[in-house]
C-alpha beads as a LAMMPS data file, in Angstrom:
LAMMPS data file: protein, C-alpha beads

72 atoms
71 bonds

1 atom types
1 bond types

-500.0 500.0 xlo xhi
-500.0 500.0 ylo yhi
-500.0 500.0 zlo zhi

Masses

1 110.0

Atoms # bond

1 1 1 -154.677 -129.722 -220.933
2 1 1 -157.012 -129.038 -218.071
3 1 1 -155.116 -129.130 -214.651
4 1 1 -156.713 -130.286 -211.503
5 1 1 -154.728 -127.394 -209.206
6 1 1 -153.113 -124.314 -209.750
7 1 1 -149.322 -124.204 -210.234
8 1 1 -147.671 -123.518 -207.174
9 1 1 -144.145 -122.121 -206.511
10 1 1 -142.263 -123.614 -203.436
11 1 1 -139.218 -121.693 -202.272
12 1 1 -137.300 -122.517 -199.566
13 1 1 -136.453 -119.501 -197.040
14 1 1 -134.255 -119.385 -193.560
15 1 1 -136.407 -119.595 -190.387
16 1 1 -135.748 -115.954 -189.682
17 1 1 -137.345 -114.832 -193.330
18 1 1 -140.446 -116.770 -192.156
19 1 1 -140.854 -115.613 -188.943
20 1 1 -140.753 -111.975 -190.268
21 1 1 -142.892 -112.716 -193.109
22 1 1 -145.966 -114.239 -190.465
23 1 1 -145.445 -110.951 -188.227
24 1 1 -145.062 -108.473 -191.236
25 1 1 -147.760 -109.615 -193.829
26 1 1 -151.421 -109.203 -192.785
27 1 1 -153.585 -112.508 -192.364
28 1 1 -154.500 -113.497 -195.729
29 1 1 -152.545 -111.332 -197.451
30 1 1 -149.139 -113.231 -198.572
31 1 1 -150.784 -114.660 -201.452
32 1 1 -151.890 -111.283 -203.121
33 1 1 -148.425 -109.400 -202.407
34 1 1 -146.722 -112.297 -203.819
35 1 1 -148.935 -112.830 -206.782
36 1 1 -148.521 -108.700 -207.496
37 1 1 -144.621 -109.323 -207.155
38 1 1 -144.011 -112.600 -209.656
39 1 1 -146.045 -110.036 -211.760
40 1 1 -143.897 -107.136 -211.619
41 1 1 -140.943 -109.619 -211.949
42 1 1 -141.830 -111.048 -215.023
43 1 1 -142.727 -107.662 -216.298
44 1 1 -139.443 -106.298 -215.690
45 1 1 -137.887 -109.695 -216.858
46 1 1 -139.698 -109.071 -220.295
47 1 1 -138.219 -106.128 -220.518
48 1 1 -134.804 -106.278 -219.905
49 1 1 -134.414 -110.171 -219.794
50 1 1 -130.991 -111.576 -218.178
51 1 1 -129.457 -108.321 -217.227
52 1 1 -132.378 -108.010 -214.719
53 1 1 -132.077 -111.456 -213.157
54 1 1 -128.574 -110.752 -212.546
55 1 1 -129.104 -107.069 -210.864
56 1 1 -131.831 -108.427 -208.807
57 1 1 -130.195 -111.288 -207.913
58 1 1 -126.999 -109.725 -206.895
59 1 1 -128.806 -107.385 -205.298
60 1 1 -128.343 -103.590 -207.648
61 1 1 -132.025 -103.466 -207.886
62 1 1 -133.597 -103.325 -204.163
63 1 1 -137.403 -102.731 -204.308
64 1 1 -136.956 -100.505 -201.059
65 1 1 -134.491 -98.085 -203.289
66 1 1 -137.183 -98.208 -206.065
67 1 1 -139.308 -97.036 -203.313
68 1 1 -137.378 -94.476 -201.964
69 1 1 -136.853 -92.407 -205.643
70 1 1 -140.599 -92.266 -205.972
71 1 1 -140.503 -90.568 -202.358
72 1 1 -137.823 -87.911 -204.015

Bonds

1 1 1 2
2 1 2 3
3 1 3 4
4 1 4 5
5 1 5 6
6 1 6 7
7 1 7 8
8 1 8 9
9 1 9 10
10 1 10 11
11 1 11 12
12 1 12 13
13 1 13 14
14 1 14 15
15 1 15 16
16 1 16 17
17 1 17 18
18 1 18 19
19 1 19 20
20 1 20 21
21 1 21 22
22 1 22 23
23 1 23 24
24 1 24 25
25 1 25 26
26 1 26 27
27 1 27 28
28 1 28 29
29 1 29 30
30 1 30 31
31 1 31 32
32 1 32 33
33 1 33 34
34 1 34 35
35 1 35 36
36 1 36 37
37 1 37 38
38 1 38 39
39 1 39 40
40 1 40 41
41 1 41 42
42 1 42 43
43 1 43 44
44 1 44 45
45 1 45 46
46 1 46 47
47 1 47 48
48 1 48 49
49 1 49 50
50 1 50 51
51 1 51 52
52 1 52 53
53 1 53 54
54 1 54 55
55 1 55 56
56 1 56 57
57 1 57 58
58 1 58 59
59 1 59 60
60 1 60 61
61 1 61 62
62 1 62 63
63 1 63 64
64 1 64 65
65 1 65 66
66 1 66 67
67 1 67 68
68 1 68 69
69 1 69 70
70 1 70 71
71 1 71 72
């Protein structure tokens, strides 16, 4: 099946997450991060499968801790 657009994932965030996402992310640069990140996810989600949805989701796997054990 040929598509006429590319899929597109709509999630709905508070005012305050946008506003920090327009002064944080460089113009033109939201779609790459985000594209890098739903890889990453589904990489890890491969992996370890429910176990990860529900520590990332419940928040006992924070990207900036990842981050800050490479710095270590």
């Amino acid at each position: 099946m040929v598509r006429d657009n590319a899929p597109r994932l709509n999630v709905e965030i508070t005012e305050e997450q946008d506003k920090a996402l327009r002064e944080l992310i460089p113009w033109g640069m939201k779609h790459h991060l985000f594209s890098a990140i739903i890889d990453e996810v589904i990489e890890v989600l491969k992996e370890h499968g429910e176990i990860a949805i529900t520590a990332i989701a419940c928040g006992k796997v924070r990207f900036i801790d990842i981050l800050k054990k490479k710095e270590k």
